[in-house]
C-alpha positions as a Python dict, from the first residue, in 0.01 Angstrom:
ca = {
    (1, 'X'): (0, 0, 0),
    (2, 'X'): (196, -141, -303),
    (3, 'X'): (52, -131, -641),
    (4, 'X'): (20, -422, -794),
    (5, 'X'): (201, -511, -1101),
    (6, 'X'): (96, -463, -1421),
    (7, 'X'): (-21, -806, -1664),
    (8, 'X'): (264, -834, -1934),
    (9, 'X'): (107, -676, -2228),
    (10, 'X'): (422, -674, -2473),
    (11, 'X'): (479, -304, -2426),
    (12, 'X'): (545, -251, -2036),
    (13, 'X'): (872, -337, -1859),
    (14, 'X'): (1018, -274, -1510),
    (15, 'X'): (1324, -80, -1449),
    (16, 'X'): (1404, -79, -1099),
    (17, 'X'): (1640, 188, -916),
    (18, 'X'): (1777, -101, -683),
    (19, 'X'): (1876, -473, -700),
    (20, 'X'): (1620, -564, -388),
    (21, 'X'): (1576, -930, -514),
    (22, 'X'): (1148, -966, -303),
    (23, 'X'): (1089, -657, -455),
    (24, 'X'): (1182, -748, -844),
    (25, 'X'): (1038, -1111, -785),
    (26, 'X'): (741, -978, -781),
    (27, 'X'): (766, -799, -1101),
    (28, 'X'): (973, -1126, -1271),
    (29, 'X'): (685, -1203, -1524),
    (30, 'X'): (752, -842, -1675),
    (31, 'X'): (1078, -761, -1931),
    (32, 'X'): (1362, -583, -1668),
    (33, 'X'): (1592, -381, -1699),
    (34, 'X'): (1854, -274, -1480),
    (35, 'X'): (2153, 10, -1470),
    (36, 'X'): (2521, -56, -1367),
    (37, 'X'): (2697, 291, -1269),
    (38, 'X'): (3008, 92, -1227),
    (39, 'X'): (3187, -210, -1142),
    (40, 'X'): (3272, -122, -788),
    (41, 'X'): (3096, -356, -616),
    (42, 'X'): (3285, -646, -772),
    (43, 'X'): (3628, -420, -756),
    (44, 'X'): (3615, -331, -421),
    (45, 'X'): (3422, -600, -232),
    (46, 'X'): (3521, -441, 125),
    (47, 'X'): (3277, -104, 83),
    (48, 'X'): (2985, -339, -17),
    (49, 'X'): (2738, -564, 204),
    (50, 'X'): (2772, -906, 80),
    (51, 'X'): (2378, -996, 72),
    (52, 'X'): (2375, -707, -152),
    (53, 'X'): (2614, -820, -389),
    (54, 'X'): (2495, -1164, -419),
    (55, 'X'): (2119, -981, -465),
    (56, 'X'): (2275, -758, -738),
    (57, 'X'): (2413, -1053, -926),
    (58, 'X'): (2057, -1202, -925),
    (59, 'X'): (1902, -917, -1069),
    (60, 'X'): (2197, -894, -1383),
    (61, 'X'): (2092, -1257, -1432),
    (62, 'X'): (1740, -1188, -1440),
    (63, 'X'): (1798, -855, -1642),
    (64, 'X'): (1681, -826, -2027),
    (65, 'X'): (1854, -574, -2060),
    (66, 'X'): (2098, -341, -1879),
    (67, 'X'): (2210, 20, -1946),
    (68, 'X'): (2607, 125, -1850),
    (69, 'X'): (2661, 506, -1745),
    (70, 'X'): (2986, 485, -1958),
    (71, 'X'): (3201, 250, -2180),
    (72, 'X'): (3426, 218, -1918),
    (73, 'X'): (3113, 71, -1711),
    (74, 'X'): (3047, -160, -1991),
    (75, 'X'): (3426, -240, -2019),
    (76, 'X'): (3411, -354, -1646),
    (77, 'X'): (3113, -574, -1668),
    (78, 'X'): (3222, -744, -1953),
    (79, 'X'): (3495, -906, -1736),
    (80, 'X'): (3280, -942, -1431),
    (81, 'X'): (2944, -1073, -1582),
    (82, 'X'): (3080, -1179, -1940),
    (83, 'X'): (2684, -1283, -2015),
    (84, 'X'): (2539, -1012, -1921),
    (85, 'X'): (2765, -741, -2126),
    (86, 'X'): (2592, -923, -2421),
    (87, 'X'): (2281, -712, -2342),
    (88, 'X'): (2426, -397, -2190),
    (89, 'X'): (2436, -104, -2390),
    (90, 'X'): (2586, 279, -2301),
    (91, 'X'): (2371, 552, -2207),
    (92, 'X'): (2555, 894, -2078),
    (93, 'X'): (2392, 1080, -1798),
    (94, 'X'): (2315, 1416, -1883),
    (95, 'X'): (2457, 1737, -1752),
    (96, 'X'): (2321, 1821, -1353),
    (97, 'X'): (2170, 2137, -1413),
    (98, 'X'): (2320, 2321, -1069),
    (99, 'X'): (2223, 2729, -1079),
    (100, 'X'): (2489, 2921, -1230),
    (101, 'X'): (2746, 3028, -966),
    (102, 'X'): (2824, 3356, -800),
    (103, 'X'): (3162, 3465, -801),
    (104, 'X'): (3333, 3495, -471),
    (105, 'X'): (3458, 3784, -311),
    (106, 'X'): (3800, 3925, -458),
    (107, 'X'): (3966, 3891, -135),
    (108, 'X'): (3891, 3524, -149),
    (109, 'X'): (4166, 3307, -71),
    (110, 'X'): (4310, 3035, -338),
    (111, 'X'): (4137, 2670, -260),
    (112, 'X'): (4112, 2278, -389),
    (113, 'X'): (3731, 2200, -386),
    (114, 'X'): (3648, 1795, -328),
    (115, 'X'): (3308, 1697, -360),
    (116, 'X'): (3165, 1381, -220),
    (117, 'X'): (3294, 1064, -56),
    (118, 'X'): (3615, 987, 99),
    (119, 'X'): (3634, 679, 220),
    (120, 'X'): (3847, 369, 36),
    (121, 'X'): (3894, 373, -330),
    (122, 'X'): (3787, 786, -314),
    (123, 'X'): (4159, 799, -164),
    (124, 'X'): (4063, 1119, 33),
    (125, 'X'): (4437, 1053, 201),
    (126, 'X'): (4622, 1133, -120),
    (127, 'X'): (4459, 1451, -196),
    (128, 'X'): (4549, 1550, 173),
    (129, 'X'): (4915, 1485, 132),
    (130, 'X'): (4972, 1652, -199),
    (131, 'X'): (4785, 1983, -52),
    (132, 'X'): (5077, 1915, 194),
    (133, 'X'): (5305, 1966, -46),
    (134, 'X'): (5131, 2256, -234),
    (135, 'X'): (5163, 2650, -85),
    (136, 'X'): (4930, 2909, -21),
    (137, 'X'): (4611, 2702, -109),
    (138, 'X'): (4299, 2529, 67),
    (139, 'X'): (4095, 2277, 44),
    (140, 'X'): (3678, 2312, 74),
    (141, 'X'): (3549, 1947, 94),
    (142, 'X'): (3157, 1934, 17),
    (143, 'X'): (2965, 1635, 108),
    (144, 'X'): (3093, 1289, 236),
    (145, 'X'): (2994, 1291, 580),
    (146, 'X'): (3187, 1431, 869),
    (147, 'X'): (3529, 1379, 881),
    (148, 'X'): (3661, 1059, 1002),
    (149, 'X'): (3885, 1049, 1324),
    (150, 'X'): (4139, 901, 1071),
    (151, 'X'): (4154, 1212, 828),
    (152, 'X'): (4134, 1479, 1117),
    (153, 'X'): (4445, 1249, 1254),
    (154, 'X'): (4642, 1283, 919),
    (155, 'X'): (4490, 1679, 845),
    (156, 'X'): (4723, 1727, 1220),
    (157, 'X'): (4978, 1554, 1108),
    (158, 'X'): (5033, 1735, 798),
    (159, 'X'): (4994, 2050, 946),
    (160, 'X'): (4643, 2160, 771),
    (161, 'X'): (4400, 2259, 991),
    (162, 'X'): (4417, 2583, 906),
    (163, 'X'): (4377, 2494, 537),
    (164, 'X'): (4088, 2272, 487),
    (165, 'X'): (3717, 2365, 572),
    (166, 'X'): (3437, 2081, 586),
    (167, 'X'): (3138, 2248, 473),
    (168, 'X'): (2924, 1923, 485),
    (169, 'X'): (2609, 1901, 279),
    (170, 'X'): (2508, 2184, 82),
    (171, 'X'): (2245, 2349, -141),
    (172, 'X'): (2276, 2360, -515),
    (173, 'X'): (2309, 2727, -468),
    (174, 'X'): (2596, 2704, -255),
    (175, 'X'): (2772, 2403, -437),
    (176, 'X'): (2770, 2598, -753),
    (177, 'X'): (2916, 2922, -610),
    (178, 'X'): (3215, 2698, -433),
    (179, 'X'): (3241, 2536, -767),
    (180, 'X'): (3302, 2882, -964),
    (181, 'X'): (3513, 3020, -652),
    (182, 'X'): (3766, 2726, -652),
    (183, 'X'): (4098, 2686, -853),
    (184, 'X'): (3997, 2338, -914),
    (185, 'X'): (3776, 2052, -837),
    (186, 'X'): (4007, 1732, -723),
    (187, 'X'): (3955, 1394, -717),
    (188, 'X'): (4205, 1081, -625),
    (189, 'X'): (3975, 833, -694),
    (190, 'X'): (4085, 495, -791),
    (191, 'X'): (3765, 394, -947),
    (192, 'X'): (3428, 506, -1112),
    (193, 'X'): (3204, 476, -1321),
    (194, 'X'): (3144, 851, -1484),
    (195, 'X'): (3207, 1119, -1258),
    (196, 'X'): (2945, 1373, -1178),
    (197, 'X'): (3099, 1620, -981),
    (198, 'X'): (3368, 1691, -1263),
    (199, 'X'): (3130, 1768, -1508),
    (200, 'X'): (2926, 2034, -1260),
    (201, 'X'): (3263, 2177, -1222),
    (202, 'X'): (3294, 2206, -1579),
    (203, 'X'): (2967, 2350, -1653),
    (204, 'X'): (3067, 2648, -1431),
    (205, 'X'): (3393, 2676, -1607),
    (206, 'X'): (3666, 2560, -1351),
    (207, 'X'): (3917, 2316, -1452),
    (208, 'X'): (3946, 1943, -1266),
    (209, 'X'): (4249, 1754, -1131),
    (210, 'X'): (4167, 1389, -1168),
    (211, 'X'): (4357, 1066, -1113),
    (212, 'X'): (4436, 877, -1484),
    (213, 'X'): (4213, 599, -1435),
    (214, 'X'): (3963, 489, -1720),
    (215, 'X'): (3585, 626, -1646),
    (216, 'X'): (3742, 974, -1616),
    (217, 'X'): (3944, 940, -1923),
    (218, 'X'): (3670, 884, -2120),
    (219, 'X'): (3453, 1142, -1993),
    (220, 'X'): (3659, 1414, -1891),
    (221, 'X'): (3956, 1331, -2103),
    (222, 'X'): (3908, 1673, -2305),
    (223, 'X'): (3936, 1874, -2039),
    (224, 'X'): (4053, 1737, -1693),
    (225, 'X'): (4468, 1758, -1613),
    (226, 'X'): (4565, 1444, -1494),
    (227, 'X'): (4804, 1256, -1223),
    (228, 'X'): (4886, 922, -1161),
    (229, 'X'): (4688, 731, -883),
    (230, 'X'): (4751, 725, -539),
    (231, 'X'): (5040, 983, -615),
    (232, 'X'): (5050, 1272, -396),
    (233, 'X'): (5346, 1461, -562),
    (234, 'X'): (5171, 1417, -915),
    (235, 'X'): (4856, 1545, -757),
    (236, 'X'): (4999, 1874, -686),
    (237, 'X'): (5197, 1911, -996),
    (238, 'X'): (4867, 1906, -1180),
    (239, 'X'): (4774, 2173, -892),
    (240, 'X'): (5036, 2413, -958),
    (241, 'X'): (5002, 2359, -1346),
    (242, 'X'): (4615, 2443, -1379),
    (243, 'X'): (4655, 2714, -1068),
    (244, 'X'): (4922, 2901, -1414),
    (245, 'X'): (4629, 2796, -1629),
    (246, 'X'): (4790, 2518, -1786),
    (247, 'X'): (4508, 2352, -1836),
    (248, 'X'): (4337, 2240, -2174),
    (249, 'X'): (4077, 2531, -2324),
    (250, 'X'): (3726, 2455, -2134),
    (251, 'X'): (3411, 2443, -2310),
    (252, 'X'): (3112, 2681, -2255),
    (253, 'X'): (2794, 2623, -2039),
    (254, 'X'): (2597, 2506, -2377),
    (255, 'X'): (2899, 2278, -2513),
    (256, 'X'): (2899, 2075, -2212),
    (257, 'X'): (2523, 2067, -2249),
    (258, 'X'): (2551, 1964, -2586),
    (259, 'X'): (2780, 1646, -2518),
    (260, 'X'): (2569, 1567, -2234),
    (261, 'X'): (2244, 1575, -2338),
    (262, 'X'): (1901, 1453, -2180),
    (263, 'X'): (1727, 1433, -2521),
    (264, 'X'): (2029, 1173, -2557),
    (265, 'X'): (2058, 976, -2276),
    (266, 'X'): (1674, 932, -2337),
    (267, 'X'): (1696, 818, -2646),
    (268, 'X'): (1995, 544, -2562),
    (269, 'X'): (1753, 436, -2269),
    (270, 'X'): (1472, 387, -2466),
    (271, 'X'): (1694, 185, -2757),
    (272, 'X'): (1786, -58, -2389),
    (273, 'X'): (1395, -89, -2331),
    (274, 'X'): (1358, -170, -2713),
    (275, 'X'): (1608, -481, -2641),
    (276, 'X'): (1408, -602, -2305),
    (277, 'X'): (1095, -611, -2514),
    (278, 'X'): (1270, -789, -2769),
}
């Protein structure tokens, strides 16, 4: 049964978690306002479903008001929907609060830990070929489905199926002790829009090897080591730097809560709602 929506009283708004175009007609008469996570969509047109890209760019039309996970996210949609940046503003997500981790055993092996998807512009293929290239280290990969026929074709071919574990989908519990057991979260992503899993990885203290593109400059920039996208080499030259701890200082458990805060992201939220209402 769907509740019906509320009369427009001035002081209520709808902010829907999804551009499903019957779904916000219905709620039209009310201010809206939507949130972009990134620009992907428009960036990468081959991972998305066409009917829902037109639907999204309905739903930015219709917006009042739209909140950006990152500047880089507003950066993006500023060259995509030029009109619509005119009412975007940035709110940060806060920090994922993941249990503290459990150090590993000391007999634990050196490994790479990726979190997430693989597929296109994730360039899974890239962190495979510089863990080629890198000794006495593994990779865990969390998440992301099962592997592809593709990846267990090129994980053959480079000789690593002995060195990389699929542990699929995990619990918080168990995510946070890989986190704290790993020598460093990777990513060879060629696009996003923030960048979760870096920041749980910093929160437990380990160190991230990200590709140098502009949503994880601006968020992680402090912190990460970086290597050029798509290449493999630099990938595991930023390995074999952070694995001698030559990586910048990390912050503590309460810094990173500090410059991702809730109380904050709520408050840039509500200043977006305070624009749809006009």
């Amino acid at each position: 049964m769907h509740r019906k929506p509320p009369v427009d009283d001035g002081e209520t708004l709808y902010h829907p978690t999804w551009y499903h175009v019957p779904t916000i007609l219905a709620w039209k008469h009310l201010p809206i306002t939507v949130t972009i996570h990134d620009l992907i969509p428009e960036t990468w047109p081959a991972v998305t479903d066409a009917r829902q890209l037109a639907d999204r760019r309905k739903v930015l039309a219709m917006s009042n008001s739209v909140v950006c996970v990152s500047q880089s996210t507003l950066t993006d949609l500023a060259i995509h929907y030029p009109e619509t940046a005119r009412k975007a503003t940035v709110s940060l997500p806060g920090l994922p609060e993941l249990p503290v981790g459990r150090p590993n055993l000391p007999d634990q092996k050196p490994y790479l830990l990726h979190v997430g998807k693989r597929g296109a512009y994730k360039d899974f293929i890239t962190v495979l070929r510089g863990l080629a290239l890198l000794s006495d280290i593994s990779l865990v990969i969390v998440g992301g489905g099962t592997l592809s026929s593709h990846e267990r074709e090129m994980i053959a071919e480079l000789n690593l199926s002995n060195r990389v574990v699929a542990e699929g989908s995990v619990e918080d519990q168990r995510l946070a002790d890989l986190l704290v057991g790993a020598v460093a979260l990777v990513s060879a992503s060629q696009a996003e829009g923030f960048g979760l899993p870096p920041l749980e990885a910093l929160a437990q203290g380990i160190p991230s090897v990200l590709t140098d593109i502009p949503a994880y400059r601006e968020i992680h920039g402090r912190w990460a080591t970086f290597f050029p996208p798509k290449d493999s080499r630099g990938l595991a030259e930023a390995v074999e730097s952070v694995s001698r701890g030559g990586h910048p200082p990390l912050p503590s458990r309460d810094e990173v809560r500090r410059s991702f805060s809730w109380t904050e992201t709520v408050r840039s939220t509500v200043g977006s709602y305070e624009m749809a209402l006009g």
